[in-house]
C-alpha positions as CSV (number, residue, x, y, z in Angstrom):
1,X,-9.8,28.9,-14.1
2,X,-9.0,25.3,-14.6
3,X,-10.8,24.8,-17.2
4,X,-9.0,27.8,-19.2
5,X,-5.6,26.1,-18.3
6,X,-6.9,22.6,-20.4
7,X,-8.2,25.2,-23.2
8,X,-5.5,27.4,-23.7
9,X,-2.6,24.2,-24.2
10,X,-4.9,23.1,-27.0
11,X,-2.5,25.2,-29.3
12,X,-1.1,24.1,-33.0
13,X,0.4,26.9,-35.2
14,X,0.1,26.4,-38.9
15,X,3.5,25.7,-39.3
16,X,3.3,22.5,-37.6
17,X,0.8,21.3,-39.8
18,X,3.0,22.0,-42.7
19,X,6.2,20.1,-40.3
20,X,3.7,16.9,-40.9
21,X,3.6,17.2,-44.4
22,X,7.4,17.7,-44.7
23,X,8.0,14.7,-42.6
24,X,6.2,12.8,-44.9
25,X,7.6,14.2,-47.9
26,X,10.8,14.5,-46.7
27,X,11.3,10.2,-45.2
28,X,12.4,8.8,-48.6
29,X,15.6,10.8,-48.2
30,X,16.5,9.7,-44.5
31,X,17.8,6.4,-43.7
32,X,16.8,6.8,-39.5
33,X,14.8,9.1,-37.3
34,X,16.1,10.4,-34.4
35,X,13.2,11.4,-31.7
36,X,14.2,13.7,-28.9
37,X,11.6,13.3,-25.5
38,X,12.0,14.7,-22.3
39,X,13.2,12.5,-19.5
40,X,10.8,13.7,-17.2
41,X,7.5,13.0,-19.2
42,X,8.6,10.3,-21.9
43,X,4.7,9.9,-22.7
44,X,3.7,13.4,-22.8
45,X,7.0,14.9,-24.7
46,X,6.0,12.2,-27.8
47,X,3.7,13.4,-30.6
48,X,1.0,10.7,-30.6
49,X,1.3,10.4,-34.6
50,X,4.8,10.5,-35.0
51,X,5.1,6.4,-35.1
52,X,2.4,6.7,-38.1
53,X,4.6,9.4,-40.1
54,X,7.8,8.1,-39.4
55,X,6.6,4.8,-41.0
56,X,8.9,2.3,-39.2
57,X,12.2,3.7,-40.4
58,X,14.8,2.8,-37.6
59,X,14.6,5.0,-34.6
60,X,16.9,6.6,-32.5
61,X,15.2,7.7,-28.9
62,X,17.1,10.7,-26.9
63,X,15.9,10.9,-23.4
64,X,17.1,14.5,-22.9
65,X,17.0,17.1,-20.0
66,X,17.7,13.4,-17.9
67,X,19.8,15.0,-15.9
68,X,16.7,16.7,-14.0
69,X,14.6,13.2,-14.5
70,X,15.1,10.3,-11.8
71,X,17.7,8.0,-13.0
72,X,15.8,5.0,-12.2
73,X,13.0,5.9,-14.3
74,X,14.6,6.7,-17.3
75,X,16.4,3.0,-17.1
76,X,13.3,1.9,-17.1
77,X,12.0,3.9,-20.1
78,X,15.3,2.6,-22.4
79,X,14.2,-0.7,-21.2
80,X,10.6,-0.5,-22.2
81,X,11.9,1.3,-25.9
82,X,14.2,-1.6,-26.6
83,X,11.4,-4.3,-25.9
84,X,10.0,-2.2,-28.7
85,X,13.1,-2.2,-31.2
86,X,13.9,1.3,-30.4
87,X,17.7,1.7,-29.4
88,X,17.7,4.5,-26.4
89,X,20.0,6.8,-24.9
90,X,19.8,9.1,-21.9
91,X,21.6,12.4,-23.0
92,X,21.8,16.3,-21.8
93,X,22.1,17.8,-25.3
94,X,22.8,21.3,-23.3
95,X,26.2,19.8,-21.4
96,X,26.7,17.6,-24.5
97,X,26.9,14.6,-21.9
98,X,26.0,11.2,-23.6
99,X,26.2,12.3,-27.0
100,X,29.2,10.5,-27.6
101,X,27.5,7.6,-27.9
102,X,25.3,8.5,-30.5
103,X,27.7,8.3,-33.6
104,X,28.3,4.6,-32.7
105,X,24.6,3.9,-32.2
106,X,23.5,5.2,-35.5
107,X,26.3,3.0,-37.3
108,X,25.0,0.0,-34.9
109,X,21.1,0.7,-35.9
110,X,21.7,1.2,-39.6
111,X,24.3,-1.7,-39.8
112,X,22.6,-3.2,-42.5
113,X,21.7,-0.1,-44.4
114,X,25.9,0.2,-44.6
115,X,26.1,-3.4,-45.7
116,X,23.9,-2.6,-48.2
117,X,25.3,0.3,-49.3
118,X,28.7,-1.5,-49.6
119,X,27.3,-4.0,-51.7
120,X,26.4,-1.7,-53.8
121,X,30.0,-0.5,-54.4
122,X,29.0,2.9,-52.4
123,X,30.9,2.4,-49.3
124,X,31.0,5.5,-46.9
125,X,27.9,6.5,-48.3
126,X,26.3,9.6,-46.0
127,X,24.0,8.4,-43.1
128,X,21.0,10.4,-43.1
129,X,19.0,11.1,-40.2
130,X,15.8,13.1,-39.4
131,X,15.7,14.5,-36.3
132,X,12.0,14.9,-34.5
133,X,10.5,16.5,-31.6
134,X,7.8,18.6,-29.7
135,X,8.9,22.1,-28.8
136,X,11.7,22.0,-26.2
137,X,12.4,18.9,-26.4
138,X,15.7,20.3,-27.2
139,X,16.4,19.3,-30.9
140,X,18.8,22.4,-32.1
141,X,20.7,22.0,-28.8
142,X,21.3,18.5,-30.0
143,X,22.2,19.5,-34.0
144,X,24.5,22.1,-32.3
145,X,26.3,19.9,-30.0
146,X,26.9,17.7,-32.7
147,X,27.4,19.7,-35.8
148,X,30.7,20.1,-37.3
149,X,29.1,22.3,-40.4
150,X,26.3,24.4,-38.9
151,X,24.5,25.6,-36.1
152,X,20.9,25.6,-35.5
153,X,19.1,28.4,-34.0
154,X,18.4,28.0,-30.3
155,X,16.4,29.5,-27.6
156,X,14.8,28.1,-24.7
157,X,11.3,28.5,-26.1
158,X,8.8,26.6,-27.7
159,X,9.0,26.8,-31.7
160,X,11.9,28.4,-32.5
161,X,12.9,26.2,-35.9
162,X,10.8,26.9,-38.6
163,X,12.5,25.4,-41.7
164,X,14.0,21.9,-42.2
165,X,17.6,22.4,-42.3
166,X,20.4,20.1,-43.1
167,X,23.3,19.6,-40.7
168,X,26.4,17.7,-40.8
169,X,27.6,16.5,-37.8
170,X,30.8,14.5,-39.3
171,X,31.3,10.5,-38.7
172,X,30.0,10.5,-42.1
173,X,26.2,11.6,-40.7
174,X,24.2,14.3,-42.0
175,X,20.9,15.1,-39.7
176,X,17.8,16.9,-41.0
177,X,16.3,19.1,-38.6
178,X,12.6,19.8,-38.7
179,X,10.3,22.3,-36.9
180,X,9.0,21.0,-33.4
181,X,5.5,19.0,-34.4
182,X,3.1,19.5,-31.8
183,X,-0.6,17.6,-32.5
184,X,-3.7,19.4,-32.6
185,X,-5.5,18.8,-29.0
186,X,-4.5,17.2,-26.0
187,X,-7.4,14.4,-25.3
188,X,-6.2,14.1,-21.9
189,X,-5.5,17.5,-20.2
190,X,-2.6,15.7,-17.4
191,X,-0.7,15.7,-21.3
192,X,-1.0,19.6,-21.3
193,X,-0.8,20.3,-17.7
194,X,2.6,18.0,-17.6
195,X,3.9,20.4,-21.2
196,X,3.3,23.2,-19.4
197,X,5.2,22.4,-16.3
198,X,8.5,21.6,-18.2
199,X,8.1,24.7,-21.1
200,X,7.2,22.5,-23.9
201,X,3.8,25.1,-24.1
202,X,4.3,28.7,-24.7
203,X,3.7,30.7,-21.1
204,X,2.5,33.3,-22.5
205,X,-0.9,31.4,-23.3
206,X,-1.3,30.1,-20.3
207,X,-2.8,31.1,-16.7
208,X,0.5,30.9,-14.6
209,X,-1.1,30.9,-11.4
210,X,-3.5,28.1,-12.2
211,X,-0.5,26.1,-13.7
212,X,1.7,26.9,-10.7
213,X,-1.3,25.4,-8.5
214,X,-1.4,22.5,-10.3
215,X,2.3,21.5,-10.0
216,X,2.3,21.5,-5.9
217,X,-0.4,19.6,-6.3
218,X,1.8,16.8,-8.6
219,X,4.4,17.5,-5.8
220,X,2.6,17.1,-2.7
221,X,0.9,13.5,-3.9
222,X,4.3,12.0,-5.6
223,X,7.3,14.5,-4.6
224,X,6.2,15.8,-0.6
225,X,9.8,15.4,0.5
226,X,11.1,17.8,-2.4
227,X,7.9,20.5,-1.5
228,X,9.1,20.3,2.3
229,X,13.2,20.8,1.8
230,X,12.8,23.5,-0.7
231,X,10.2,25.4,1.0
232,X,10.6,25.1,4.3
233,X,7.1,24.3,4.5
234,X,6.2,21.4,7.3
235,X,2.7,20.6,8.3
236,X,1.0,21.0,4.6
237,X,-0.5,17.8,4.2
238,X,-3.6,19.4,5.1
239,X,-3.6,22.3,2.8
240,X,-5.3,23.0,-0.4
241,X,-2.1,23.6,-3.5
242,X,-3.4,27.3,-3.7
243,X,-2.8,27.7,0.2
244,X,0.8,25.9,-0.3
245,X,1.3,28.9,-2.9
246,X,0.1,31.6,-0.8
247,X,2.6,30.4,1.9
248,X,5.8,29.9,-0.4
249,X,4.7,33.7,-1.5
250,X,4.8,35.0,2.1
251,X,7.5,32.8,3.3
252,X,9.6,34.6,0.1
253,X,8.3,37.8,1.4
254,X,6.7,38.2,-2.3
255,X,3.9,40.9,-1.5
256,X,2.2,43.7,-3.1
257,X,0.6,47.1,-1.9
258,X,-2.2,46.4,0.7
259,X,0.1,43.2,2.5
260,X,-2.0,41.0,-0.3
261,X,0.4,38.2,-1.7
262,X,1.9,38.0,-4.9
263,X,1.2,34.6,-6.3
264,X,1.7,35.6,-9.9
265,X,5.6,36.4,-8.9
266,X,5.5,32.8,-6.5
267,X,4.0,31.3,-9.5
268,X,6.7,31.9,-11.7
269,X,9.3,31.6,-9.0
270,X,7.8,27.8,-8.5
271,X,7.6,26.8,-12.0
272,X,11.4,28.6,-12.8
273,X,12.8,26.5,-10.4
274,X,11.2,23.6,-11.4
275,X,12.4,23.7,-15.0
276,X,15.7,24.9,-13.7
277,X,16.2,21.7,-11.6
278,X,16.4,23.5,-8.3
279,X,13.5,21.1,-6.9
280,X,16.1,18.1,-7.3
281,X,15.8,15.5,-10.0
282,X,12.3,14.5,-10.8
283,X,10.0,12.2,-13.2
284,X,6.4,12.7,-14.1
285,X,5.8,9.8,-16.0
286,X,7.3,6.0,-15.3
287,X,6.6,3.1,-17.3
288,X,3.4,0.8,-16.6
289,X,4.4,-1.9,-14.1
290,X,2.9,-4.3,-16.6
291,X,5.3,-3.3,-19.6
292,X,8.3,-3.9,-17.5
């Protein structure tokens, strides 16, 4: 069943390979990119080619949804982006918090681009940014929060946009959206596993139970605390993550006809409440020790 879970996230749609070749096409009209990741797996959330397509045009980096990431981590991530050149921000594109800040930042980053621009007696002229992003990495709640002319289609699924849209989102900004870009395979399944745990991989693909599993396992090694408050569940250091499920299931009073347990309703119970921050505020991924 495991091994289904790693299969099944391998998952590209055709669109997305065209979303590559309109990035590309579509760069000598932008003057930044904006990147969107999620908070809680900076790594996992980044498309692996988007530093080649992008072709070092200044970058913006949203850490969004960091209002269900641990603070301390995502201080860390801005840290290790601005070794890097990348200016940061930690934002919730759903509650529009930190956004205000992004106007500012973009005038900051392309400082010289409006210099330029002035010099060549066109003063004011539009900033244009490209915004990028996996699925769900939020990207039309963003354009929406921030547009003043338009609003991007939203839904909290993977690959909603389809078409590269325009947007202007006033300050003299215009910000081209662009279909989420996942890559083709996931070399290291812990990539899929941790897509699948926030929604950034379509459920519907994917064994749910197996999936469910797998994420009290990432809780009992990094987050036991969390596992025992929400559940009410002492004494599982012992148990296998399927057993933890069973008991969450029976504790909930989730069963079916026979007295049999329904882990397929605990499953999605677990993996809801999760995404929905009810598990407290957590971070799958923190920065190397070493690139600090």
């Amino acid at each position: 069943m495991a091994d289904s879970v790693k299969q099944q996230v391998q998952w590209f749609p055709g669109h997305m390979a065209k979303t590559r070749r309109l990035i590309k096409e579509q760069l000598k009209q932008v003057d930044a990119v904006t990147m969107l990741l999620d908070a809680r797996i900076p790594e996992s959330s980044k498309n692996p080619e988007i530093d080649e397509l992008i072709q070092g045009k200044p970058t913006i980096i949203l850490f969004n949804k960091a209002d269900l990431a641990d603070s301390n981590a995502t201080k860390q991530w801005i840290d290790y982006y601005a070794k890097k050149g990348a200016a940061s921000l930690e934002v919730d594109c759903r509650t529009g918090k930190g956004l205000n800040k992004f106007r500012p930042l973009v005038r900051e980053v392309l400082a010289d681009t409006i210099k330029r621009n002035e010099e060549k007696g066109m003063p004011g002229k539009t900033l244009r940014i490209m915004v990028v992003g996996i699925p769900n990495t939020g990207k039309s709640s963003f354009i929406n929060k921030m547009g003043a002319g338009g609003k991007a289609k939203v839904e909290d699924r993977a690959g909603v946009t389809r078409n590269n849209q325009w947007f202007v989102i006033g300050g003299g900004i215009e910000m081209l959206d662009t279909p989420g870009v996942l890559w083709p395979k996931f070399e290291d399944p812990e990539v899929g596993d941790k897509l699948a745990f926030t929604g950034g991989v379509k459920d519907q693909i994917l064994d749910i139970e197996t999936l469910a599993v797998r994420f009290l396992q990432v809780m009992k090694d990094n987050y036991p605390d969390r596992l025992r408050e929400r559940y009410k569940i002492d004494d599982f250091e012992e148990l296998e993550a399927w057993e933890i499920l069973e008991l969450i299931g029976k504790k909930r009073g989730m069963m079916i006809r026979g007295g049999e347990i329904d882990t397929m309703r605990a499953s999605v119970a677990v993996l809801d409440e999760y995404r929905g921050g009810k598990l407290g505020r957590m971070t799958l991924e923190w920065v190397n020790k070493n690139d600090l």
